[in-house]
C-alpha positions, 0 to 999 in steps of 0.5 A, spaced: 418 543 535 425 545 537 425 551 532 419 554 534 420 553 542 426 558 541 422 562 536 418 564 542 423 564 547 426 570 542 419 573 541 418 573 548 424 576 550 424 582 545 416 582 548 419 584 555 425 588 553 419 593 550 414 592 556 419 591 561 413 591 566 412 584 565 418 580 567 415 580 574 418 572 573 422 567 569 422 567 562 420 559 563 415 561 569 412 566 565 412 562 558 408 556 561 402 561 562 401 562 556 398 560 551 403 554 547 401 559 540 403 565 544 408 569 540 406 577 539 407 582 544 399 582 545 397 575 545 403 575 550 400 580 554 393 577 554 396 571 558 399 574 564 396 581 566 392 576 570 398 574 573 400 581 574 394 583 577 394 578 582 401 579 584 399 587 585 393 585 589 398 581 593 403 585 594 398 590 596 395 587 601 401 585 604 402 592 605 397 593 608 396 587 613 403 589 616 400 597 617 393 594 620 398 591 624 401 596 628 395 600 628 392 595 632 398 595 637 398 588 639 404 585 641 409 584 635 410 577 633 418 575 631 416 573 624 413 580 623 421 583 621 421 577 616 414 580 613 415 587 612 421 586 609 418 582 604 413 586 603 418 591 602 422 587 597 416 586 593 414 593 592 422 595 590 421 589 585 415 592 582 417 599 582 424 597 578 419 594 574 415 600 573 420 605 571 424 600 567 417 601 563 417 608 564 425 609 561 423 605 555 419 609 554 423 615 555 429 612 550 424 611 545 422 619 545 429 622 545 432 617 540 426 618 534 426 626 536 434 626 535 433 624 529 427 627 527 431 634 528 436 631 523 430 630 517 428 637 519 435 640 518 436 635 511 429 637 508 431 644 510 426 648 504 423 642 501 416 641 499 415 637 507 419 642 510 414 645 513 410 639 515 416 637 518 416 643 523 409 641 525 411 634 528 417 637 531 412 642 535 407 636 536 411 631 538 413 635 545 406 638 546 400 637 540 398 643 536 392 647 538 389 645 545 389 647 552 392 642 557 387 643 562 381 641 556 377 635 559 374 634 552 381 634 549 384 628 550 391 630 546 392 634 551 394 629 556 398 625 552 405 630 552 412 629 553 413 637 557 418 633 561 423 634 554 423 642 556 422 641 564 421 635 568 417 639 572 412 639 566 412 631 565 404 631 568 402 639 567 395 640 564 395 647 565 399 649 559 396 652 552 399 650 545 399 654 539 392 657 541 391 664 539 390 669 545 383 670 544 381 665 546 386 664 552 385 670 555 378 673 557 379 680 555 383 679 548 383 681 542 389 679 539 389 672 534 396 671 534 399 666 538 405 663 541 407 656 541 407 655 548 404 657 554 405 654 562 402 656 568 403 651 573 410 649 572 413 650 579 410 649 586 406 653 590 403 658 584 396 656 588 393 652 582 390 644 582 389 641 577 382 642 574 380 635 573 380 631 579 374 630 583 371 635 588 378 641 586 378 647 581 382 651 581 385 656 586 384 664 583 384 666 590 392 669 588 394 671 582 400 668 578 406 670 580 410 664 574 409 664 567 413 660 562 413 662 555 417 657 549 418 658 542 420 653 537 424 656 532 425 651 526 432 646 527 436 649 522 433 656 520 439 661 519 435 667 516 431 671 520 430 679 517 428 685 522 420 683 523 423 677 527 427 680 532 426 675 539 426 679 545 420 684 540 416 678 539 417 675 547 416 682 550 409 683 545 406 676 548 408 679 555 405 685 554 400 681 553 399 677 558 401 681 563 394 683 568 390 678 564 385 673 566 386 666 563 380 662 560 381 656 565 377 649 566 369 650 566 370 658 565 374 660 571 378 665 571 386 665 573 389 673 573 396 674 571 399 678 576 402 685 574 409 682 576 408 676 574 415 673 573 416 671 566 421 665 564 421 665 557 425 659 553 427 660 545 429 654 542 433 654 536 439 654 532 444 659 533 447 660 526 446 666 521 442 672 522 439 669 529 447 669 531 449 675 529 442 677 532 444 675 540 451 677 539 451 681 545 447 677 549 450 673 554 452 666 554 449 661 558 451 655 563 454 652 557 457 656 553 452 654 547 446 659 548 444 665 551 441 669 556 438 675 556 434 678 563 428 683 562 428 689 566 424 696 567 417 694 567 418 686 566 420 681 570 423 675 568 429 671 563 429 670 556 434 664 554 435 661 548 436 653 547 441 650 542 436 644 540 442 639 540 442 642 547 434 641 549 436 633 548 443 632 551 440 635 558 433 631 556 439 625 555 443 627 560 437 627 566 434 621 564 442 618 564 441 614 571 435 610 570 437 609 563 444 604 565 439 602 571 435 599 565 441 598 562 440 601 556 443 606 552 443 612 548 441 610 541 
């Protein structure tokens, strides 16, 4: 019996270290409100999301029962700092427990995505090389939706955040959609790997699938973003692949348009629209030789070049190693606050 008491003490634990959320109380409390046979991260979380539950309803209406109390601006009992410093309290305690979930999470993508860089690298020209590729595209963003798609639910379920923590709950974004079907007047079948319109605030653009919104065409876009995904790796690039050729063609082709938004509304592109283009790669070979002239960025690893004359806007070009240190490097904070570390 011994044994297996302390088997399901290791089980829950680990349980816990990957569902953070559910540490709300001490491993013994929380052991007796589950069943005695209860030794999976399931049967685990069958046992106490009844508990979570109620702990939530009631911290919540402590909340509000402490605002219904000034709203009715009755005298103020003694006991009343006493409450809401409780109240206060509890939400704290489940905030951290909220975000010790969410960075999780978070250390999980960024450990399988850097070593998923070195597979593509290490299987460079072999049979799956090319399937490889793809999942590196789909792990960030899937392939072949458009983010504000109500009946494409894999366009919820992105990890944009990699690129741009403003981008961590966009649903206004197109990946590896051809042009004519983003844009209402096109007929160009080519497609760039992602394009992101609602990535900053104040660009006038709701989000589509909330009740009672649509979008806001009464004002142009006046922000787009653009991104490539070179393969990691990759060192020939001939004449045809030429960046700043394939960049500036997809501006062109933007520049003006009207995006195919949610329920066929129409989102115009203003003809100065400010274009923020973002290559991500590895720079070595010909893709080197090919920036050689263009400035450094912040970093000294990759390069920057600004748009002139008629386009307005920036390509930069992204190391992918530095893609993830900077993802690593802005997650650093809540990831010692969970105590967890770069893996």
């Amino acid at each position: 019996m011994v044994g297996y008491n302390a088997r399901r003490r290791i089980s829950y634990n680990d349980f816990v270290s990957r569902h953070p959320i559910y540490g709300f109380d001490d491993p013994e409390v929380q052991l007796d409100r589950v069943p005695f046979s209860a030794q999976t991260a399931e049967e685990f979380a069958t046992g106490l999301v009844k508990y979570q539950i109620r702990r939530d309803e009631e911290r919540q209406s402590a909340m509000e029962n402490v605002i219904e109390l000034l709203a009715r601006g009755e005298d103020v009992p003694e006991s009343f700092a006493q409450r809401v410093h409780n109240a206060v309290r509890e939400v704290q305690a489940s905030e951290q427990l909220a975000l010790a979930q969410h960075v999780v999470r978070r250390k999980l993508v960024l450990d399988l995505m850097g070593k998923l860089l070195t597979r593509v690298r290490e299987r460079d020209g072999r049979p799956d090389d090319y399937h490889l590729e793809q999942t590196l595209h789909s792990f960030i963003v899937p392939m072949h939706v458009m983010g504000h798609d109500a009946a494409e639910k894999r366009s919820r379920a992105h990890d944009l955040w990699i690129l741009d923590e403003r981008l961590a709950f966009t649903r206004a974004f197109s990946s590896d959609k051809r042009f004519d079907t983003l844009l209402r007047a096109s007929e160009n079948a080519e497609r760039s790997d992602l394009i992101v319109w609602d990535f900053a605030s104040g660009l006038g653009v709701t989000d589509p699938l909330r009740d009672g919104e649509t979008v806001d065409t009464s004002r142009p876009l006046d922000k787009v973003m653009i991104v490539e995904f070179k393969k990691p790796g990759r060192t020939h690039y001939g004449p045809e692949d030429q960046i700043h050729f394939q960049i500036t063609k997809y501006i062109d082709e933007l520049r003006g348009g009207e995006i195919e938004g949610f329920q066929r509304q129409r989102i115009r592109i203003a003809p100065d629209c400010v274009f923020y283009c973002y290559v991500v790669a590895d720079i070595e070979g010909d893709l080197k030789r090919q920036l050689s002239t263009w400035a450094k960025s912040a970093n000294g690893q990759g390069r920057f070049m600004p748009l002139q004359g008629d386009v307005n806007g920036s390509i930069e070009v992204i190391q992918w190693q530095d893609l993830v240190n900077d993802a690593w490097a802005r997650n650093e904070a809540t990831l010692y606050a969970a105590k967890l570390r770069r893996g």
